[in-house]
C-alpha positions in Angstrom: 24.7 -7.5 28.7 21.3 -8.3 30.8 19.0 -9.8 28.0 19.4 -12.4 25.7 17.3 -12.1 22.7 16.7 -14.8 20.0 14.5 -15.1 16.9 13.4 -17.5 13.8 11.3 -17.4 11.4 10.6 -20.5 8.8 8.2 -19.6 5.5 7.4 -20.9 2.8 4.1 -21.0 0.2 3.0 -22.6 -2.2 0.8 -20.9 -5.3 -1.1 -21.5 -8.6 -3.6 -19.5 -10.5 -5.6 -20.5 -14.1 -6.8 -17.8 -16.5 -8.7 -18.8 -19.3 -10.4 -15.7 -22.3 -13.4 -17.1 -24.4 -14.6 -14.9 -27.6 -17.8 -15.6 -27.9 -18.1 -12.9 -29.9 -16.2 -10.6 -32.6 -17.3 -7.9 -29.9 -17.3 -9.5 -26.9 -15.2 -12.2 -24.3 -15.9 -14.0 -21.4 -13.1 -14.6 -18.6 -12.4 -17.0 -15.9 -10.0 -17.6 -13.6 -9.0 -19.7 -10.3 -6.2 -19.4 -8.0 -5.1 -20.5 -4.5 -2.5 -20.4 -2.2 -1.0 -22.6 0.8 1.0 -20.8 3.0 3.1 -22.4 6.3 4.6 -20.1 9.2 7.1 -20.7 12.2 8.2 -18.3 14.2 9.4 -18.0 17.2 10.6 -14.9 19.8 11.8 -14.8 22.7 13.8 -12.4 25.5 15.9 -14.3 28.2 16.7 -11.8 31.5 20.7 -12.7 33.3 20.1 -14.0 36.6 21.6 -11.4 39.2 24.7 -12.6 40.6 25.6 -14.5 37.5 27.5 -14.1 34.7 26.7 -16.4 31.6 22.9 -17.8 33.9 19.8 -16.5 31.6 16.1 -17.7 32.4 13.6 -17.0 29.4 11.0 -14.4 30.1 7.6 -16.3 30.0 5.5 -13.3 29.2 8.2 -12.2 26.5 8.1 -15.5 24.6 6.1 -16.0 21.8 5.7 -19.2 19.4 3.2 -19.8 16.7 2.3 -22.2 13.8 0.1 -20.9 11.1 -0.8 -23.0 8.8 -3.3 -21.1 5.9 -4.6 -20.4 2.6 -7.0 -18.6 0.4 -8.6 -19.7 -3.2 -10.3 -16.9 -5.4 -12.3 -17.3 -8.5 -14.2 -14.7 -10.8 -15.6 -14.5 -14.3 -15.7 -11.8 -16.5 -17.9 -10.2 -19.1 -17.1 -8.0 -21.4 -19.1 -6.8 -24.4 -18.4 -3.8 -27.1 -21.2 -1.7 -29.1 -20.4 1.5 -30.8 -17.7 3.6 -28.6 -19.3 1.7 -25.6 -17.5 -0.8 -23.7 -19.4 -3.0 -21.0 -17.8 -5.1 -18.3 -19.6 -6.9 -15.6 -18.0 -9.2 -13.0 -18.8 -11.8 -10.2 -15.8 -12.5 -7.9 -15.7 -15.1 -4.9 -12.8 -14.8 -2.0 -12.0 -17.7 0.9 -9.3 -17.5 3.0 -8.2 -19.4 6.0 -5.9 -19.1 9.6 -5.4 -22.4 11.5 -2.6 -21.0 14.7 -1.0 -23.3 17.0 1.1 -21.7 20.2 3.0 -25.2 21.0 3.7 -23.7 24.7 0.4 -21.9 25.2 -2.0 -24.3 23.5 -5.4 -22.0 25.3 -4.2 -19.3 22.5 -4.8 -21.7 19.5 -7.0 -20.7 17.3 -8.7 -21.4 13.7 -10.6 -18.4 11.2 -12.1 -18.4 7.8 -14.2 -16.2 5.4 -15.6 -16.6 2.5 -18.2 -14.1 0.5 -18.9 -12.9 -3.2 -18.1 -9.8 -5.0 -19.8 -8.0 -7.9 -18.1 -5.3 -9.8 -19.5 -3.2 -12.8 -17.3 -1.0 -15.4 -18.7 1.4 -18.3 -16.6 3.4 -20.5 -17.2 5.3 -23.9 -14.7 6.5 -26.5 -15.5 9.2 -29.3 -13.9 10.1 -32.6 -12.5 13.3 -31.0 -10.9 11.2 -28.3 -12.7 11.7 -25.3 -13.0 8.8 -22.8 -15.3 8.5 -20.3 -15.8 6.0 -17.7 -17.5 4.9 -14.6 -17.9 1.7 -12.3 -18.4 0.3 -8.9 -16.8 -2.4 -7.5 -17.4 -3.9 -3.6 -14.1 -4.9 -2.2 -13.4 -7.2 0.7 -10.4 -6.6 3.1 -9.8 -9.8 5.3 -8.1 -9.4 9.2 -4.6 -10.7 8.8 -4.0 -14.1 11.2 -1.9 -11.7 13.6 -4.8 -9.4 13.9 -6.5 -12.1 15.0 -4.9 -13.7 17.3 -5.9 -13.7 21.3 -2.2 -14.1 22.4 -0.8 -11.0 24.3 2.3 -9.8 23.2 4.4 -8.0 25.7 7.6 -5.8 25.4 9.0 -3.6 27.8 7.1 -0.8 28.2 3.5 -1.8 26.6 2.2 -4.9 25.1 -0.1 -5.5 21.6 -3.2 -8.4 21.3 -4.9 -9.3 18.7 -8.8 -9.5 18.3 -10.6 -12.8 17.6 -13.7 -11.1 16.7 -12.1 -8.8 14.1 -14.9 -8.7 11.4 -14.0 -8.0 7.4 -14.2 -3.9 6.2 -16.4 -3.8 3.4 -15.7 -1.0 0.6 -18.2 0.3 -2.1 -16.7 1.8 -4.6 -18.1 4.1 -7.3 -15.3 6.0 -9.8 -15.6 7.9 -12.7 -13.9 9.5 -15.0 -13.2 11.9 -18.0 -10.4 12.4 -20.1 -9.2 14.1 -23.4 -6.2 14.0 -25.7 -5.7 17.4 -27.6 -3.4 18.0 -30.5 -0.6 19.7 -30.2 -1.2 20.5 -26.8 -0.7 16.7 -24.7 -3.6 15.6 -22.2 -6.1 16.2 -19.5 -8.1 13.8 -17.2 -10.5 14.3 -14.3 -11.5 11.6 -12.0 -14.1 11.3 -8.9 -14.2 9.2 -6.3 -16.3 7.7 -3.8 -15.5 4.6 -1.1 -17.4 3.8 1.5 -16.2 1.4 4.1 -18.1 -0.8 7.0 -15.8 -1.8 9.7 -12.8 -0.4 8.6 -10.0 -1.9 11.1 -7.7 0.4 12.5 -5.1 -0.1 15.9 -6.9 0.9 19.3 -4.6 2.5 21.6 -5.3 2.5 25.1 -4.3 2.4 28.5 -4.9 -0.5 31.4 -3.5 -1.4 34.4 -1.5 -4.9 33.8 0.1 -7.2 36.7 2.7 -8.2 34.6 3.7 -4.3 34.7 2.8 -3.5 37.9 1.3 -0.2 36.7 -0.9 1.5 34.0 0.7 0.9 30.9 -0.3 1.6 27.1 -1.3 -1.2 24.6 -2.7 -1.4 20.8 -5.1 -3.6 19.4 -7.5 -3.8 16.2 -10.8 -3.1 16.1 -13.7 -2.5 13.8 -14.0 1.0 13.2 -18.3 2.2 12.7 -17.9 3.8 8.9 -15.5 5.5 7.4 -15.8 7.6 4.1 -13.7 8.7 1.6 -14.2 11.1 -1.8 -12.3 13.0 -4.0 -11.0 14.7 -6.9 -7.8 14.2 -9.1 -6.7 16.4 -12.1 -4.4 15.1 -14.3 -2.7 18.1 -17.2 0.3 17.1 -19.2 1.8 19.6 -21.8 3.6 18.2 -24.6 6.0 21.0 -26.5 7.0 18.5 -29.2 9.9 16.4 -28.7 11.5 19.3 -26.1 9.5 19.2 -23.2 6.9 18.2 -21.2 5.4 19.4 -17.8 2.8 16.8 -16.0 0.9 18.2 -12.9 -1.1 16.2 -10.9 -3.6 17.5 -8.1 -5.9 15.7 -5.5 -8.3 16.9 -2.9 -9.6 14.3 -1.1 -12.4 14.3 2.2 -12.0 11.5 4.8 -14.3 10.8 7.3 -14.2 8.5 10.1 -16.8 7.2 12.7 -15.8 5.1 16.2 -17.5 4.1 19.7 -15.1 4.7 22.1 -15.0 3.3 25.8 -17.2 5.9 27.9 -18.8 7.3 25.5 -22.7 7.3 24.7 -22.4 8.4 21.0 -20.1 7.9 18.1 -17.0 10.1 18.1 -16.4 11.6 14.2 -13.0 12.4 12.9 -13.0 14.3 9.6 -11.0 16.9 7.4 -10.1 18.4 3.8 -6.5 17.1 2.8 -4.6 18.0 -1.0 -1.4 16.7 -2.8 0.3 18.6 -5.6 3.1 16.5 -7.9 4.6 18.6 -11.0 7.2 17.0 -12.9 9.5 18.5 -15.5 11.2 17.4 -18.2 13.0 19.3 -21.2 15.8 18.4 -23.7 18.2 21.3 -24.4 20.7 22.0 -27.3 20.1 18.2 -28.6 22.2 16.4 -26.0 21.1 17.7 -22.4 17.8 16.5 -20.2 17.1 18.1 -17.1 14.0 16.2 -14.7 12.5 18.2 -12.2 10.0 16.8 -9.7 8.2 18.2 -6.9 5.7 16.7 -4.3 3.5 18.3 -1.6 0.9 16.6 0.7 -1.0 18.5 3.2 -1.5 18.0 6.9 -4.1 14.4 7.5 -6.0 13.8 10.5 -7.1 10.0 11.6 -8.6 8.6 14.4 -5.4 8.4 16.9 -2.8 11.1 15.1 -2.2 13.9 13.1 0.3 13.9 10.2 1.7 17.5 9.6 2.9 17.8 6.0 5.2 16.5 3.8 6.8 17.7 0.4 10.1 17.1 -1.2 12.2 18.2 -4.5 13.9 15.8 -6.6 16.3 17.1 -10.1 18.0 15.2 -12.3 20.6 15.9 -15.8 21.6 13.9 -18.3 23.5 14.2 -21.6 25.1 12.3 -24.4 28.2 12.9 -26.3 29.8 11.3 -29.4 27.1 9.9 -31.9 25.4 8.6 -28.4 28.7 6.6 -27.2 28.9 8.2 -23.9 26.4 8.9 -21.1 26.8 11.4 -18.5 23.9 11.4 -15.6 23.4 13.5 -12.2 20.8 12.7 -10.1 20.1 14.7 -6.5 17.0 13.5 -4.8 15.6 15.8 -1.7 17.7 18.3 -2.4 16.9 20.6 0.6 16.5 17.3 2.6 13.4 18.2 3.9 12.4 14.2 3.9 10.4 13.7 7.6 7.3 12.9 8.9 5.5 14.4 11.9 2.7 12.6 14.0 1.0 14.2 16.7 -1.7 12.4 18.9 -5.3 12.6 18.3 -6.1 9.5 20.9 -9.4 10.8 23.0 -8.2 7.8 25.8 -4.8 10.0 26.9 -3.7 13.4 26.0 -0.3 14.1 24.9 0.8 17.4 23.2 4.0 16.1 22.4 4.9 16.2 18.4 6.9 12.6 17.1 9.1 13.4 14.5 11.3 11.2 12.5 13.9 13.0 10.2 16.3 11.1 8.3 18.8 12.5 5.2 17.7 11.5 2.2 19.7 14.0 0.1 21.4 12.0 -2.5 23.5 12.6 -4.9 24.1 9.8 -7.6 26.5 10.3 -10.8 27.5 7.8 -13.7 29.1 7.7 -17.0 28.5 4.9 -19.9 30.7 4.4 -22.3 29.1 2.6 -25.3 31.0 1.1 -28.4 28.9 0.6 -31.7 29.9 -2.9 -33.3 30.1 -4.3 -29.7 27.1 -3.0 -28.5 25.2 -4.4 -32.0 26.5 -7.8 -31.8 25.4 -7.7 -27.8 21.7 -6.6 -28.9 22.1 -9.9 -31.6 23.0 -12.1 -29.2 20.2 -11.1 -26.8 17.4 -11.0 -29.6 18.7 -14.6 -30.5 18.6 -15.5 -27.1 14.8 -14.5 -26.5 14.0 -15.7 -29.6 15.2 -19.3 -28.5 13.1 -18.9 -25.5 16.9 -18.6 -23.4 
């Protein structure tokens, strides 16, 4: 009854990418590619308060109104080697990335502001294949992620109990990464793969949180506001096992433990403060065909407590099941789906900020327990002539 709020956003973009393959050789190719984008943003927000004593009188909150123009872009090109001898396969790469923020605040015109980078990227894949089927593989690539144009931005956005600002001197995180791999298909039996990881990133953004006294407030209030983290690191191991048992089941379990590691210079503080911990995931799915006509799906996940730089996620797991059957020669489908069936779905965060203590525990719980049924009724002769018509149809390009 005491605040007006309004809000419009206008988007639109334009794209168009080129990919072109050159043999050069019965064993080898050569690949290029170009794309770019132009992309044109509008929005406006704003919160108008009721003047006391009134009943239909609203001014607009100056320090709750926001309007922006971005008009941007980005244009990537790469080529590609690739090159086969014996089992080995060789692929080398050269990739370039621009991209491009020009913001206008039509009311606030000191906030405007205009951003690009550009740089190249190399990457560098081996793998090898033998006659017994093993595969092996390893690379590196170095990755490039680019500040968004609202992480850039100096404007301060206020709401009612803290306020967010972007940073103008938001540099790009830079990620080496080296992988490699093994896996093996075995007879009768299914497959097994094993895969290492290691990515290390320079000036990995992540969301300050802090407090300040602000006028606007009136007291000491909380914002946010991206920064440029020192290093971060992160390594790991996944297994991969999936058991074949004919056409009558199969069980896939999937396994990751992974080490993070995080470095930041906060306010204060002489040296660099160093988050780090041991984190795991489990996923086993199951699947099985009984007397000819029944499938049952069983899935469940587990993830293990993670620790950043600001929170703490406790863990998370979850059980999903699922049966289906035919009847009739196939003409009729029954399913049952029921996913999170203990509805155990939420996520806990509590909070690792050094600038304010809290040992308070967020939790957002929500019931995800579903239960979904169905039944399909299928008729031969109309279902073939429906399968005709669609093959004719893609055949005439329809």
């Amino acid at each position: 009854m005491n605040r007006n709020s309004l809000g419009h956003s206008h988007y639109y973009s334009l794209s168009a990418s080129v990919d072109y393959t050159i043999p050069y050789h019965e064993d080898g190719e050569i690949e290029i590619g170009v794309s770019g984008s132009y992309d044109y943003d509008d929005d406006l927000h704003r919160k108008d308060t009721l003047v006391w004593g009134t009943e239909n009188v609203y001014l607009t909150d100056s320090m709750q109104f926001e309007h922006y123009i971005n008009r941007g872009g980005d244009f990537d090109a790469y080529v590609t080697l690739q090159h086969k001898f014996g089992g080995f396969t060789l692929k080398g790469g050269l990739r370039t990335q621009y991209q491009a923020f020009n913001y206008r605040y039509p009311e606030f015109p000191k906030y405007d502001f205009q951003k690009s980078y550009w740089g190249f990227y190399p990457s560098l894949h081996l793998s090898y294949r033998t006659k017994s089927m093993h595969n092996f593989k390893l690379s590196y690539t170095r990755r490039v992620s680019y500040p968004d144009g609202y992480e850039l931005t100096p404007f301060i956005s206020y709401s009612d109990d803290d306020f967010y600002t972007g940073n103008p001197d938001l540099k790009p995180a830079y990620t080496n990464s080296v992988e490699a791999g093994w896996s093996k298909y075995i007879n009768k039996f299914g497959n097994i793969a094993l895969n290492a990881y290691f990515r290390n990133t320079k000036d990995q953004t992540c969301e300050l949180e802090d407090v300040v006294y602000d006028p606007y407030f009136g007291r000491i209030v909380t914002f946010s506001k991206p920064m440029n983290a020192g290093k971060s690191l992160n390594t790991g191991l996944d297994l991969n096992v999936t058991y074949r048992l004919k056409a009558f089941m199969s069980i896939r379990f999937y396994s990751n433990v992974y080490y993070k590691k995080q470095e930041f210079m906060f306010r204060d503080e002489a040296d660099m403060r160093k988050v780090d911990n041991v984190s795991y995931s489990f996923r086993l799915n199951f699947w099985a065909k009984l007397w000819k006509v029944l499938e049952v799906n069983l899935s469940g996940n587990y993830r293990s407590k993670s620790v950043d730089m600001f929170s703490i996620t406790k863990p998370r797991y979850s059980i999903d099941c699922g049966l289906r059957a035919e009847f009739w020669k196939h003409h009729i489908s029954v399913y049952v789906d029921v996913s999170d069936i203990f509805n155990w779905n939420k996520m806990s965060y509590q909070s690792n900020n050094p600038y304010y203590t809290s040992t308070s525990t967020s939790t957002n719980s929500w019931s995800s327990r579903a239960i979904r049924a169905g039944i399909t009724f299928r008729f031969g002769k109309m279902e073939l002539e429906s399968q005709a018509r669609q093959g004719a149809g893609s055949e005439q390009g329809e």
